[in-house]
C-alpha positions as CSV (number, residue, x, y, z in Angstrom):
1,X,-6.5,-20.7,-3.9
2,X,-3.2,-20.9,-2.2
3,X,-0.2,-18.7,-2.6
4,X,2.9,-19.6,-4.1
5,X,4.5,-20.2,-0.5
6,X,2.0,-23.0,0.7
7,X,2.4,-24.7,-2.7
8,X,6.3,-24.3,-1.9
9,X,5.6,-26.4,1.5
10,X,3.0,-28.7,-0.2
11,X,5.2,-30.0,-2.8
12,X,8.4,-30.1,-0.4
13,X,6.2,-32.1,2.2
14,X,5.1,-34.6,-0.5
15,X,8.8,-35.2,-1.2
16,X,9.6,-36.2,2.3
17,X,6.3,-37.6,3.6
18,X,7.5,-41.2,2.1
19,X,10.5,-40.7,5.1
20,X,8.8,-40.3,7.7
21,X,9.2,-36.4,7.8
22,X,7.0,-34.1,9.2
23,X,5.2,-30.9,8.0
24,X,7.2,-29.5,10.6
25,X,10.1,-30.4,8.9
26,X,8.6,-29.6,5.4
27,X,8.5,-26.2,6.3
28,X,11.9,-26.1,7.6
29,X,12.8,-27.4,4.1
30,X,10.8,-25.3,2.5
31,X,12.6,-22.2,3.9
32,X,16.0,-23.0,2.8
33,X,15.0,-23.7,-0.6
34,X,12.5,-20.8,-0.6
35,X,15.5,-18.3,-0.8
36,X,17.2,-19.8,-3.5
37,X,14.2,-19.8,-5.4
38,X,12.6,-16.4,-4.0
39,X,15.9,-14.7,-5.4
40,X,15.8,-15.8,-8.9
41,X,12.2,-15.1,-9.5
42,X,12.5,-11.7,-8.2
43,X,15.0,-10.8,-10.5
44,X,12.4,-11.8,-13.6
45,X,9.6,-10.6,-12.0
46,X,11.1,-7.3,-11.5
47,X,11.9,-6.3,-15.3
48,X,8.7,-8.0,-16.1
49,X,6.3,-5.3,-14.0
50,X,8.1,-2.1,-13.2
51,X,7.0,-0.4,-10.0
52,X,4.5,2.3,-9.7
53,X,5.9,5.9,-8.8
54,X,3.8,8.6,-7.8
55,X,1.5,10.7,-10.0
56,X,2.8,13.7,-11.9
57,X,1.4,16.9,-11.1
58,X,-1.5,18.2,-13.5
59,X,-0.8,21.0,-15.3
60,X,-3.2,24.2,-14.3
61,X,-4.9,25.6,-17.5
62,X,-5.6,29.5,-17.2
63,X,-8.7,30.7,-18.7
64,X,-9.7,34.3,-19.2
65,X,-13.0,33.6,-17.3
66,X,-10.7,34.0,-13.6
67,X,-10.1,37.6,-14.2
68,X,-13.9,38.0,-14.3
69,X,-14.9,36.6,-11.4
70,X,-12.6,38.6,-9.0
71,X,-14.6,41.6,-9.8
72,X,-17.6,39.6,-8.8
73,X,-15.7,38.7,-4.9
74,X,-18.1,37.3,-2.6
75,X,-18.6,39.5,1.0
76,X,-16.1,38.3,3.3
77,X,-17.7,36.1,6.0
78,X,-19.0,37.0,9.3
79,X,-16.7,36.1,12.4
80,X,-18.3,34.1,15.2
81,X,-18.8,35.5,18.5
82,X,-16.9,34.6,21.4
83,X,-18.8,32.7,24.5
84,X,-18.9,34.2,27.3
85,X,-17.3,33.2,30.0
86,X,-19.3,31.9,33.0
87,X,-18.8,33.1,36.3
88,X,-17.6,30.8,39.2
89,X,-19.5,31.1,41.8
90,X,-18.1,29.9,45.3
């Protein structure tokens, strides 16, 4: 399915094929009129889908059930040993 721009450059290139024009020129064509056109349907498009903004934050629910489990605290973790360092030997 092509976009909107190559039916843009497929219709303008119709229109001046019957010339003697090239798609070289089509596209050249194309450009100029692209902006007048690209500028209108931006405005409708615009009001039509509004653009996405970030997420709001969740709201944190506090239960009773947290005040429970800090009496129930896990043992801390065990640190990992340093390696040793090896000895150069000349």
């Amino acid at each position: 399915m092509p976009s909107a721009w190559v039916k843009h450059v497929q219709s303008v290139y119709a229109k001046i094929k019957g010339k003697g024009g090239s798609y070289r020129d089509a596209m050249v064509q194309a450009k100029k009129s692209w902006a007048k056109k690209k500028g209108t349907a931006t405005k409708s498009d615009a009001a039509a889908a509004p653009k996405k903004g970030r997420r709001k934050k969740k709201k944190v629910v506090e239960d009773e059930e947290p005040a429970a489990e800090e009496d129930e605290k896990a043992p801390p973790k065990k640190k990992r040993r340093r390696r040793k360092k090896k000895k150069r030997s000349s």
